[in-house]
VMD Tcl script that builds the backbone (N, CA, C; Angstrom):
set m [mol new atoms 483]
animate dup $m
set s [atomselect $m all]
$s set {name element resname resid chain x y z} {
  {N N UNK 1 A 114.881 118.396 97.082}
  {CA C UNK 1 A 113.488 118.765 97.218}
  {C C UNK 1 A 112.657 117.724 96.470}
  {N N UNK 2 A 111.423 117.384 97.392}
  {CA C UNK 2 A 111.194 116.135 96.896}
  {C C UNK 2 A 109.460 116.769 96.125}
  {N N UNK 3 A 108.780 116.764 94.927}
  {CA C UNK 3 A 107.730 116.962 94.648}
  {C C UNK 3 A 106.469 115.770 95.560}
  {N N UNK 4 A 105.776 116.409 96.346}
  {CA C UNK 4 A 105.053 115.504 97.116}
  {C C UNK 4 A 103.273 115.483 96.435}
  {N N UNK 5 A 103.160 116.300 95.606}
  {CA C UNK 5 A 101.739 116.140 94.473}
  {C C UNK 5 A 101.631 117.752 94.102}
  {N N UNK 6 A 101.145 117.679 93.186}
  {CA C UNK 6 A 101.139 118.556 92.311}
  {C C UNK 6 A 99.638 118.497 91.247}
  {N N UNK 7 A 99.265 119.854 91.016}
  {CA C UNK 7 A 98.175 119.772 90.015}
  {C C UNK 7 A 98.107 120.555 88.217}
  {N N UNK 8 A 98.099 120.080 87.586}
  {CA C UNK 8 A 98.773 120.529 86.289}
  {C C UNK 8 A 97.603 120.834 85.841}
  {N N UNK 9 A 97.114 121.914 85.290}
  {CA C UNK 9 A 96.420 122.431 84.526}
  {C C UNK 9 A 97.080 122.884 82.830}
  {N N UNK 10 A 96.312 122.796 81.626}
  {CA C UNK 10 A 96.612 122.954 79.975}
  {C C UNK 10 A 95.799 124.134 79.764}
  {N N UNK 11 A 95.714 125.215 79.637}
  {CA C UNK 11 A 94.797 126.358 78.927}
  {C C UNK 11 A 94.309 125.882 77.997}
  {N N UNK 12 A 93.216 126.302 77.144}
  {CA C UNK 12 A 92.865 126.044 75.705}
  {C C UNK 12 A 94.138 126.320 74.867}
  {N N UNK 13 A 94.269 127.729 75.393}
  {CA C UNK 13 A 96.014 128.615 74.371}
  {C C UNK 13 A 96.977 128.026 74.417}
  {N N UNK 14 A 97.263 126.840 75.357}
  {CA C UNK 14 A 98.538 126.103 75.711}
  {C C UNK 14 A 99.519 126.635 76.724}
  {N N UNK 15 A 98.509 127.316 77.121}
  {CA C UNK 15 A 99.576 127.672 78.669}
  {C C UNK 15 A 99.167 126.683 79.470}
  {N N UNK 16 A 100.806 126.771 80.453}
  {CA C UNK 16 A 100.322 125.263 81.648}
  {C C UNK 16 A 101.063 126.443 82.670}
  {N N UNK 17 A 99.484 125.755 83.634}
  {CA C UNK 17 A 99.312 126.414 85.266}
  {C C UNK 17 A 99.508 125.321 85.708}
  {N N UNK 18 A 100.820 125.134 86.520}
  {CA C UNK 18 A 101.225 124.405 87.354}
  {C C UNK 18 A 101.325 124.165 89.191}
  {N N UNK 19 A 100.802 123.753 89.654}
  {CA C UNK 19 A 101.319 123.838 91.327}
  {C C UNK 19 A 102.311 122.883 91.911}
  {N N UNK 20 A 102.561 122.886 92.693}
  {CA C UNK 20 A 103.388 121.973 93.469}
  {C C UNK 20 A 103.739 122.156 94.749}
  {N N UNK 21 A 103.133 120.904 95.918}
  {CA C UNK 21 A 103.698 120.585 96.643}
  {C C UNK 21 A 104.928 120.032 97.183}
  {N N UNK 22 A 105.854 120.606 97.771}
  {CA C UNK 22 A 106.938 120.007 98.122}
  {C C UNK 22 A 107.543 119.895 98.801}
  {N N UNK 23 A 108.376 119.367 100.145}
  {CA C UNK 23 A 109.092 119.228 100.916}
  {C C UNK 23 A 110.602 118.871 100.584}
  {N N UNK 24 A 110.933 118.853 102.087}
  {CA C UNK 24 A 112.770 118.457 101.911}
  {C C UNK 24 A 112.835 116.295 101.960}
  {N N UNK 25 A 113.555 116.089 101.378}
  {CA C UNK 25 A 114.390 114.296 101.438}
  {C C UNK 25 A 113.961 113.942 102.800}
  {N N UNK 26 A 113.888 114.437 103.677}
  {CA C UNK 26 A 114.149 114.364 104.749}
  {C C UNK 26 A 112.121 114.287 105.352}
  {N N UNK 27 A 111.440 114.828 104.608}
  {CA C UNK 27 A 109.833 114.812 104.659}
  {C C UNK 27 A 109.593 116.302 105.280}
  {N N UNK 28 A 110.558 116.829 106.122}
  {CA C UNK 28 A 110.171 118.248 106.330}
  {C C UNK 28 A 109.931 119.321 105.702}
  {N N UNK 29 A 109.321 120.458 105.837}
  {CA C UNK 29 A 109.013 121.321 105.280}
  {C C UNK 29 A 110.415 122.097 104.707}
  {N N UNK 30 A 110.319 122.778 103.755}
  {CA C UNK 30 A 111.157 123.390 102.987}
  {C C UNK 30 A 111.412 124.937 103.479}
  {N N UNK 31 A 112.395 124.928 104.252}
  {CA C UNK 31 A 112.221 126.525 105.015}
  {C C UNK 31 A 113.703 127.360 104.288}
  {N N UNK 32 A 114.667 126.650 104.317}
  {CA C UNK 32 A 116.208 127.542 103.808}
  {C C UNK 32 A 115.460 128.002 102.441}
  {N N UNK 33 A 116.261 129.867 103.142}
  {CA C UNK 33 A 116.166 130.296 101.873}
  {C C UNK 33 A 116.843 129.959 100.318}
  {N N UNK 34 A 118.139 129.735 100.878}
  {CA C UNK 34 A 119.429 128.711 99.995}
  {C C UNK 34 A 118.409 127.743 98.919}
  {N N UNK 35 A 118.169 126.855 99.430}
  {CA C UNK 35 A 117.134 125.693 98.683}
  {C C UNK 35 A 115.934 126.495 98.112}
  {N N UNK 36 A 115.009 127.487 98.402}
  {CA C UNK 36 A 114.470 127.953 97.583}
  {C C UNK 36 A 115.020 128.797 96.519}
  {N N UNK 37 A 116.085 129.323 96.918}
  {CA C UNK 37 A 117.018 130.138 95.461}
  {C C UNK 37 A 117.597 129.350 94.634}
  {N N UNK 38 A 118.252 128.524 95.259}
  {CA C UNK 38 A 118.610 127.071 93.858}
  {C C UNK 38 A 117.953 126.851 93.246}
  {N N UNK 39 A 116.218 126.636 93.869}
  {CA C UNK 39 A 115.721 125.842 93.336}
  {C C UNK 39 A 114.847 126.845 91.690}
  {N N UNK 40 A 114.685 128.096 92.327}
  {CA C UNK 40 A 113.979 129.009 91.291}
  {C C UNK 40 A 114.938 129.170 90.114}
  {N N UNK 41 A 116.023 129.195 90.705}
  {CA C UNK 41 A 117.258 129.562 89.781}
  {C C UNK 41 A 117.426 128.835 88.590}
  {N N UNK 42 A 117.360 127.219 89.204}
  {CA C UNK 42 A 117.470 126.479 87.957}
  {C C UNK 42 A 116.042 126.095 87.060}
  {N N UNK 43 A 114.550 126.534 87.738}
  {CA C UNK 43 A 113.272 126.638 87.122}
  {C C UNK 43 A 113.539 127.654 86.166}
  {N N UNK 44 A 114.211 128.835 86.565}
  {CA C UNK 44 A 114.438 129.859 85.563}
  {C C UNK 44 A 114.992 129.532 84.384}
  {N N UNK 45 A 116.578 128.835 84.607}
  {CA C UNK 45 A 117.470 128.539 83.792}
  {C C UNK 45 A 116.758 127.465 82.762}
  {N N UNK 46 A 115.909 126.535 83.361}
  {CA C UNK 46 A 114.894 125.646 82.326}
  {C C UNK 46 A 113.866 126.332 81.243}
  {N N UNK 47 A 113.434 127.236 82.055}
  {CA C UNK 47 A 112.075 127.707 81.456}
  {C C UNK 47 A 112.323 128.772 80.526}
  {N N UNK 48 A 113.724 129.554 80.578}
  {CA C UNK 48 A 114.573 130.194 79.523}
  {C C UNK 48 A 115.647 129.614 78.478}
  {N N UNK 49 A 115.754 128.049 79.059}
  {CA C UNK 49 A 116.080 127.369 77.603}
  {C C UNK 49 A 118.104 127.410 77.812}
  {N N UNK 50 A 118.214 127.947 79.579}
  {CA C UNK 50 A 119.665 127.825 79.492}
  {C C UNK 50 A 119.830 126.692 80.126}
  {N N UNK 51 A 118.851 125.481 80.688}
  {CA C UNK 51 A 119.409 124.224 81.239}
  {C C UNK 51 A 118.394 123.140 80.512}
  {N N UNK 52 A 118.523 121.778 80.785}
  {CA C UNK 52 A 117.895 120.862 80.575}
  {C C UNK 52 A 117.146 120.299 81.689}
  {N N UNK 53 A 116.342 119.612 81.827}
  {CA C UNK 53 A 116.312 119.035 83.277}
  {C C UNK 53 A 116.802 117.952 83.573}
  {N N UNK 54 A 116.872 117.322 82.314}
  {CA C UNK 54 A 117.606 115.713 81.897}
  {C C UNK 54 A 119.253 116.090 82.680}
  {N N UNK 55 A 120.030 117.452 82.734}
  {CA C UNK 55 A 121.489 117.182 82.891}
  {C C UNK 55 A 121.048 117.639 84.493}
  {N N UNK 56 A 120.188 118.656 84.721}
  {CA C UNK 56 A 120.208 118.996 86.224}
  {C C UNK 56 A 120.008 117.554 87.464}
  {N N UNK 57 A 119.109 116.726 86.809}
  {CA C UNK 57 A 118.711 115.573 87.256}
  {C C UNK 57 A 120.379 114.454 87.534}
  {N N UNK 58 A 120.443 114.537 86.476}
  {CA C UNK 58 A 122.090 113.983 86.159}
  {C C UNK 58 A 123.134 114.394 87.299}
  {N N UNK 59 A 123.149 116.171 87.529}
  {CA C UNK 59 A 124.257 115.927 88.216}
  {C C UNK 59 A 123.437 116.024 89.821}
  {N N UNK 60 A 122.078 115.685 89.854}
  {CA C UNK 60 A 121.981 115.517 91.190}
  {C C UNK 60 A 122.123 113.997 91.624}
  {N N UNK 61 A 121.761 113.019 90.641}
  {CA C UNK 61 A 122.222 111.416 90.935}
  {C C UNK 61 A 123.630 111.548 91.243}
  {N N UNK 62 A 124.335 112.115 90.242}
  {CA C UNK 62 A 125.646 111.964 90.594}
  {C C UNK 62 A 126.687 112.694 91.953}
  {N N UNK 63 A 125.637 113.180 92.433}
  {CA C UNK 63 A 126.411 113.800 93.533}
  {C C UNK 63 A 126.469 113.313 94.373}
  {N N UNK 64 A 125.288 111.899 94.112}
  {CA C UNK 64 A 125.229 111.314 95.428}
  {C C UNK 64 A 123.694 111.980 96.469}
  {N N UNK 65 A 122.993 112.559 95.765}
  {CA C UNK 65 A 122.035 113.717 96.524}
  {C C UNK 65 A 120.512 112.746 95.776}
  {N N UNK 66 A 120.445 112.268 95.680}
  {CA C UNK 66 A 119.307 111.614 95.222}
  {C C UNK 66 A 118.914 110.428 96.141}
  {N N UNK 67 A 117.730 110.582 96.458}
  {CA C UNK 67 A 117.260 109.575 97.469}
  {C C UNK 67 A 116.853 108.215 96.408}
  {N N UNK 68 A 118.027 107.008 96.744}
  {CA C UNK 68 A 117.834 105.853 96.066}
  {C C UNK 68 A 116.767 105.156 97.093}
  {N N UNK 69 A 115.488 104.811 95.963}
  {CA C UNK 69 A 114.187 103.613 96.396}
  {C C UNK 69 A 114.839 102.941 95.759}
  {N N UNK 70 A 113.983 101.375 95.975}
  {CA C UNK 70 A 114.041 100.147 95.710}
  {C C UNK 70 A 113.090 99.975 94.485}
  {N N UNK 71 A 113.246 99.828 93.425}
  {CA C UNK 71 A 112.505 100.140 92.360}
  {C C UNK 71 A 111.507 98.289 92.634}
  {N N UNK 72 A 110.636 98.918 91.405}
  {CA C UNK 72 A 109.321 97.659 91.417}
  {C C UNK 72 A 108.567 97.710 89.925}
  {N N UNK 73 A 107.963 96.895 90.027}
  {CA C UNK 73 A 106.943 96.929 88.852}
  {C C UNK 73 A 105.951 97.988 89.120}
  {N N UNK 74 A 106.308 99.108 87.908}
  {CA C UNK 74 A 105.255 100.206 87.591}
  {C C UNK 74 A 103.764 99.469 87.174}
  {N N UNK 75 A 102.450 100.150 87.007}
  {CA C UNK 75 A 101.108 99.618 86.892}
  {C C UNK 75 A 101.090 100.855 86.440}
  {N N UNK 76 A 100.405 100.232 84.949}
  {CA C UNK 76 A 99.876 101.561 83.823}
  {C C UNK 76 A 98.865 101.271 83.751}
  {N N UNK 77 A 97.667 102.364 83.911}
  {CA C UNK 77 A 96.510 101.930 83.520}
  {C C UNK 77 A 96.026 102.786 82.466}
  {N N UNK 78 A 95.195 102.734 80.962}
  {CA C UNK 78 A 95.108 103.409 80.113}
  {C C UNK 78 A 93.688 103.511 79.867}
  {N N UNK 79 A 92.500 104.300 80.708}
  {CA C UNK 79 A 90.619 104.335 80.489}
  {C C UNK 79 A 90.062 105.453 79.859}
  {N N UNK 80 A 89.348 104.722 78.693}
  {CA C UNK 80 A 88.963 105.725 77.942}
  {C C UNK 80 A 87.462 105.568 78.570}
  {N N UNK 81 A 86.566 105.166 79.691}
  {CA C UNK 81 A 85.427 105.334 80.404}
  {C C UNK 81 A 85.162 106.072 81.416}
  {N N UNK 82 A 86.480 106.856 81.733}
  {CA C UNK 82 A 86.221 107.923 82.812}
  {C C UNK 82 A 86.035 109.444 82.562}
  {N N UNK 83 A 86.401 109.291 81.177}
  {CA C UNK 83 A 85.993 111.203 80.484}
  {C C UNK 83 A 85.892 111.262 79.239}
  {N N UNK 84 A 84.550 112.107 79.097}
  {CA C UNK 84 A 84.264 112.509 77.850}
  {C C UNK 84 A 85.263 112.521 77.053}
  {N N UNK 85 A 86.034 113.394 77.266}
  {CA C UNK 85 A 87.122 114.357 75.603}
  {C C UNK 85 A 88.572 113.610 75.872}
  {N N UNK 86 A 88.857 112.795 77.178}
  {CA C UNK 86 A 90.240 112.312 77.522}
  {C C UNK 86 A 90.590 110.898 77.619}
  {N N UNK 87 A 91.604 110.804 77.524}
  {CA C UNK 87 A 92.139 109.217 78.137}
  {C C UNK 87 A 93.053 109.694 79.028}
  {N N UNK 88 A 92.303 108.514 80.231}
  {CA C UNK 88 A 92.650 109.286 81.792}
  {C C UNK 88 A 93.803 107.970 81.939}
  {N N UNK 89 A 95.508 108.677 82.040}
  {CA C UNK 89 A 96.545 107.163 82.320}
  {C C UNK 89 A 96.664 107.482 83.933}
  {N N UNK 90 A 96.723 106.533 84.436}
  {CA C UNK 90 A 97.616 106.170 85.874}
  {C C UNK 90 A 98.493 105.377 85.928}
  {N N UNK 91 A 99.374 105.834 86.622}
  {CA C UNK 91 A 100.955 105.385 86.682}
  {C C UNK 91 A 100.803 105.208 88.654}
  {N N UNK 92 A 101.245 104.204 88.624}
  {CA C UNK 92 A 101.444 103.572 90.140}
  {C C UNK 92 A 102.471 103.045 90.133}
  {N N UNK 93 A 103.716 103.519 91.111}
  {CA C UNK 93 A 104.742 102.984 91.030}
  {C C UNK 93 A 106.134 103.572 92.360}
  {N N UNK 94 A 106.896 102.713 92.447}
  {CA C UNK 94 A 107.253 103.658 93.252}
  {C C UNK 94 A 108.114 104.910 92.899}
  {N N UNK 95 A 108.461 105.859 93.940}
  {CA C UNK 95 A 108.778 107.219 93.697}
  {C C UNK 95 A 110.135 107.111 93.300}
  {N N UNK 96 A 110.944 108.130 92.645}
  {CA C UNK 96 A 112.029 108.047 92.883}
  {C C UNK 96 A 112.406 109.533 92.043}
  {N N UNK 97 A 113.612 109.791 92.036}
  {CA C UNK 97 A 114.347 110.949 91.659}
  {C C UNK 97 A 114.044 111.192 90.340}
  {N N UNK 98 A 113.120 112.165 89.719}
  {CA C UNK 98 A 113.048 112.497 88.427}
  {C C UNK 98 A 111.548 111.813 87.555}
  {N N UNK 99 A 110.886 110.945 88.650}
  {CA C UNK 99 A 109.912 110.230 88.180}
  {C C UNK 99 A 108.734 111.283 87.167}
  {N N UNK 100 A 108.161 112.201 87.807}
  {CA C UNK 100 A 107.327 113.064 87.005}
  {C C UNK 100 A 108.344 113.551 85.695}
  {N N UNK 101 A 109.220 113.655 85.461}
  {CA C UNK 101 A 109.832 113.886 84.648}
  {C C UNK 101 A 110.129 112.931 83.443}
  {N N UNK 102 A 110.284 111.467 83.678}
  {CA C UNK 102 A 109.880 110.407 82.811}
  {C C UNK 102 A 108.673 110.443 82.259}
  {N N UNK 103 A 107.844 110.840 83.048}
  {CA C UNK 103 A 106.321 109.743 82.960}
  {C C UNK 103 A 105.991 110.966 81.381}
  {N N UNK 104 A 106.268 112.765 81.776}
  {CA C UNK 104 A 105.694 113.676 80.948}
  {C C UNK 104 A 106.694 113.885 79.526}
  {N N UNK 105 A 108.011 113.101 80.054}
  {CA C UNK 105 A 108.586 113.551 78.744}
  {C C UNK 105 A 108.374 112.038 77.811}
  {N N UNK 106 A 108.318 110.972 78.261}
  {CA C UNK 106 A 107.931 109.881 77.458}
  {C C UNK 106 A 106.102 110.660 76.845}
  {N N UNK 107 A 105.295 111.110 77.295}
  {CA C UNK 107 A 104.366 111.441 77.127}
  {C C UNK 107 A 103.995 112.054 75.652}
  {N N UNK 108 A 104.976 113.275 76.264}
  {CA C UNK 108 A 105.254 114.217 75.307}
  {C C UNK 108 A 105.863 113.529 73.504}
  {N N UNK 109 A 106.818 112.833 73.842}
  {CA C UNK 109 A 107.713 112.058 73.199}
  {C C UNK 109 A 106.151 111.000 72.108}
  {N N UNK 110 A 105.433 110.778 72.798}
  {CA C UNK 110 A 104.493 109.878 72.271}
  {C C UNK 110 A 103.515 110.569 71.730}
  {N N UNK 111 A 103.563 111.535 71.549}
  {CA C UNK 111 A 102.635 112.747 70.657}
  {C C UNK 111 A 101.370 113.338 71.361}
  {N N UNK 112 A 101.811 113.152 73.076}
  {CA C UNK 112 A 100.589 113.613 73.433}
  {C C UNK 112 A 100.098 114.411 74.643}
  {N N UNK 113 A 99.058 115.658 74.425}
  {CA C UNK 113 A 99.154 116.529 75.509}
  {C C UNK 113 A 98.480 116.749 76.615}
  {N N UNK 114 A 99.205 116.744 77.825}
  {CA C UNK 114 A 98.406 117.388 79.300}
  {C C UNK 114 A 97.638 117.561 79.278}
  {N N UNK 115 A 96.055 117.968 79.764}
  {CA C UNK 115 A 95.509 118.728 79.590}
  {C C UNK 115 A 95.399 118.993 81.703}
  {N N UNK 116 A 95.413 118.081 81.811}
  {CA C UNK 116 A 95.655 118.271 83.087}
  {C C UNK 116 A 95.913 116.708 84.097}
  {N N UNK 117 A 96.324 117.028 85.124}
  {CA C UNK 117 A 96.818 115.786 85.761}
  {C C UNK 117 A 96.682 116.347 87.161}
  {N N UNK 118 A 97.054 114.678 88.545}
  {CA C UNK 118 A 97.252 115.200 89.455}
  {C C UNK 118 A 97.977 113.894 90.010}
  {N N UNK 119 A 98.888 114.798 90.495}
  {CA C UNK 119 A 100.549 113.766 91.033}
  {C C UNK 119 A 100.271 113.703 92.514}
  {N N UNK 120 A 100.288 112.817 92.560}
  {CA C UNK 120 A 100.051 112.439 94.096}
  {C C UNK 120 A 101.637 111.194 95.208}
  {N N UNK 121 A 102.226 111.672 95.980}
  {CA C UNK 121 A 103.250 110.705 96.194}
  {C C UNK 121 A 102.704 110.230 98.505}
  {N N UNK 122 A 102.612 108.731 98.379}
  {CA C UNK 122 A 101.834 108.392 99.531}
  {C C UNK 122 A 103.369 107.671 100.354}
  {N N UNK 123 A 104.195 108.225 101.002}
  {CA C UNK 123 A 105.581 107.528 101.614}
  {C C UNK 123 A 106.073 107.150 100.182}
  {N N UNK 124 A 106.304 106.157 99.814}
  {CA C UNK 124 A 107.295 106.349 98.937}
  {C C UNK 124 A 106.776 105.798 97.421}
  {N N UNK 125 A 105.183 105.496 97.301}
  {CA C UNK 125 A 104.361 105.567 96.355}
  {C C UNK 125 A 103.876 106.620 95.300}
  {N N UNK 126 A 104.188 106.349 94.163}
  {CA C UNK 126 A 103.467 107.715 93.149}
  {C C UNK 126 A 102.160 107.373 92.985}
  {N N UNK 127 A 101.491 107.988 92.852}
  {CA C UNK 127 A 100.055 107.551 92.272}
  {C C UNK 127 A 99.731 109.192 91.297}
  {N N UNK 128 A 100.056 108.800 89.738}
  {CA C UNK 128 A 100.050 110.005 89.020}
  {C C UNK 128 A 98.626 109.898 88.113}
  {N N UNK 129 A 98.114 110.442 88.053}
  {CA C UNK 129 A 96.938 110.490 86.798}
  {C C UNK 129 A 97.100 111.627 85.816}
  {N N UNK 130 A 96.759 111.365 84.690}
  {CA C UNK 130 A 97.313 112.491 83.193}
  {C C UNK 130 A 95.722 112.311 82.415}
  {N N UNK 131 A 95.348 113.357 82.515}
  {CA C UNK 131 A 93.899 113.198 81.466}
  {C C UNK 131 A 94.499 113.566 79.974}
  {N N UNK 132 A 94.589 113.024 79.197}
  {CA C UNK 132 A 95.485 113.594 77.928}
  {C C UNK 132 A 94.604 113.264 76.815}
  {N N UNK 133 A 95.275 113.863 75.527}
  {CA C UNK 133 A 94.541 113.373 74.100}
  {C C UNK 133 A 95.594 113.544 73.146}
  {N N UNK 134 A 95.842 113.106 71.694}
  {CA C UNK 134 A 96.693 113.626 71.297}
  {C C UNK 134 A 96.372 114.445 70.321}
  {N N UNK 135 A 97.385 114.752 69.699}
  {CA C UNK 135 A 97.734 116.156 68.795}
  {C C UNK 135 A 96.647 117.041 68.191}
  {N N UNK 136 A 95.671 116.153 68.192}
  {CA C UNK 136 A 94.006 116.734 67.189}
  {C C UNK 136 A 93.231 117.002 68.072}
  {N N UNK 137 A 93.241 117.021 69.651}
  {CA C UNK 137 A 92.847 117.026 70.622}
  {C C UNK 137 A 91.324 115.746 71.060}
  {N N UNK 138 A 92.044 114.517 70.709}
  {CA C UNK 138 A 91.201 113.407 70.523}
  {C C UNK 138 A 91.712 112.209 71.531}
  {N N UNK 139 A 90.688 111.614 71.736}
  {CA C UNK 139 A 91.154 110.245 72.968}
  {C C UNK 139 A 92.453 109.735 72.016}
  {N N UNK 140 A 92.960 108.661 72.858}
  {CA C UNK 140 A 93.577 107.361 72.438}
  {C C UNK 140 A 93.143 106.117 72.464}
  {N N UNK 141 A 92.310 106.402 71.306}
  {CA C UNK 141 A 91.477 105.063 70.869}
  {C C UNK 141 A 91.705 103.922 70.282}
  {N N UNK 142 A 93.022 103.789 69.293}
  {CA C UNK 142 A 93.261 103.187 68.372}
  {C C UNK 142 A 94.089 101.965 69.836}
  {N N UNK 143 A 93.591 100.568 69.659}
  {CA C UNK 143 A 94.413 100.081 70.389}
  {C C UNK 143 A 95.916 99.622 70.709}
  {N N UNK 144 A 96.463 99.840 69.354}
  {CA C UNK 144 A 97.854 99.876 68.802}
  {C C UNK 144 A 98.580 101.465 69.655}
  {N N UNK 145 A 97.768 102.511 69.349}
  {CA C UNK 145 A 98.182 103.731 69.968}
  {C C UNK 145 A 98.671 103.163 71.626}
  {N N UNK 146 A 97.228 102.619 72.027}
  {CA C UNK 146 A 97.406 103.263 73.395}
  {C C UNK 146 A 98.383 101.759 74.001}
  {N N UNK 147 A 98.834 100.606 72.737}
  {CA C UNK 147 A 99.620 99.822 73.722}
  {C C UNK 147 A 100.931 100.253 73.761}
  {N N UNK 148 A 101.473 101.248 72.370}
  {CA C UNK 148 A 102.252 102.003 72.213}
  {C C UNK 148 A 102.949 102.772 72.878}
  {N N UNK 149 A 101.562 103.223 74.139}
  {CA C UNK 149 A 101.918 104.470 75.098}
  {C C UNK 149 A 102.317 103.821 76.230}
  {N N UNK 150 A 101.361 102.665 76.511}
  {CA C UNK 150 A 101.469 102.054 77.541}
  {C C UNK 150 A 103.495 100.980 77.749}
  {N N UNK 151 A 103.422 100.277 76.282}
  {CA C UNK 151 A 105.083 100.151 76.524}
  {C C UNK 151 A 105.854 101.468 76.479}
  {N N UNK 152 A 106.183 102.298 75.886}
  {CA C UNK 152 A 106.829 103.440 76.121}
  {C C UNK 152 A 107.173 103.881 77.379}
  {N N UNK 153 A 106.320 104.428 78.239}
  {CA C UNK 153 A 106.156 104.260 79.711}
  {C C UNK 153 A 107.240 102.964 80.439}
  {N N UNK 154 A 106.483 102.094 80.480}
  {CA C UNK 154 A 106.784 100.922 80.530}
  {C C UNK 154 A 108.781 100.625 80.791}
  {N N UNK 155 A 108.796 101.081 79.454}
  {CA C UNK 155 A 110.486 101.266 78.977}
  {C C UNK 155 A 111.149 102.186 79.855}
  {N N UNK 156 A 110.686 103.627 79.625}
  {CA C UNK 156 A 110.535 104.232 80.260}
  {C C UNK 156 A 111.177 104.484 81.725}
  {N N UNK 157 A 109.810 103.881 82.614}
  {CA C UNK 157 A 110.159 104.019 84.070}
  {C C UNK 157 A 111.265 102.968 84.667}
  {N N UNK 158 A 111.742 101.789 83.376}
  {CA C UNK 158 A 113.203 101.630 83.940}
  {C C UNK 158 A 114.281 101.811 83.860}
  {N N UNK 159 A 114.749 103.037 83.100}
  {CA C UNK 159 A 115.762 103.496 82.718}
  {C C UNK 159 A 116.002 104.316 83.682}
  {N N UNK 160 A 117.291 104.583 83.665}
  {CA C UNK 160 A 117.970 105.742 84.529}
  {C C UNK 160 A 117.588 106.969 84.103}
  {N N UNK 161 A 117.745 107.818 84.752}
  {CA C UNK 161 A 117.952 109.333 84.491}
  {C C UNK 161 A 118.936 109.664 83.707}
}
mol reanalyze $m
mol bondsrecalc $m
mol representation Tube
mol addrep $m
């Protein structure tokens, strides 16, 4: 199941309202019930702290079930002129197995939170945007910070799963 865009919402309280669009590898719509029970099953097993997504990801490369792209040079962009209270990143790059999952846990990893985003995938293009701030709920101003974030990423989107 391939995430085809998605819109992430942050509460003030720190709840995250999530959506997601998604289809099958294949670009069709997602109809087996099978694939929707796997798929809740292991959202469950995450969101109760009995899986990782790092190993679920793992044994789907390894099964051979992962649609291999031709990887490329990612484009980070890091603007603190498009919102008041945020620094708005875009990540352009191409898609591949587990990508939203890099981009938020390097994120996270770099001290800094969602407040909302919107994942967008065009054939086999990501085009992700993250309005974020960190921990004090403040831009990323310091230019050391945000080159920080920007290699992290960077590192990041070429590593394996």
């Amino acid at each position: 199941m391939n995430i085809i865009s998605a819109q992430i919402h942050t509460r003030a309280d720190g709840m995250a309202i999530d959506t997601f669009q998604v289809n099958e590898p294949t670009g069709e719509a997602v109809t087996s019930p099978g694939t929707w029970a796997r798929t809740l099953d292991a959202l469950r097993a995450v969101l109760t702290g009995d899986a990782q997504v790092a190993t679920l990801l793992e044994k789907r490369r390894a099964a051979g079930r992962a649609t291999i792209r031709p990887g490329g040079p990612a484009k980070i962009t890091l603007d603190n002129q498009l919102s008041n209270d945020y620094t708005v990143l875009e990540v352009k790059c191409p898609d591949r197995l587990g990508l939203l999952y890099l981009v938020t846990r390097t994120l996270a990893a770099s001290g800094l939170d969602i407040a909302t985003a919107r994942i967008a995938t065009e054939i086999d293009q990501a085009v992700d945007t993250f309005y974020v701030h960190d921990g004090r709920g403040r831009k990323i101003e310091e230019p050391d910070a945000l080159r920080r974030v920007r290699e992290a990423l960077e590192q990041a989107l070429v590593q394996p799963i």
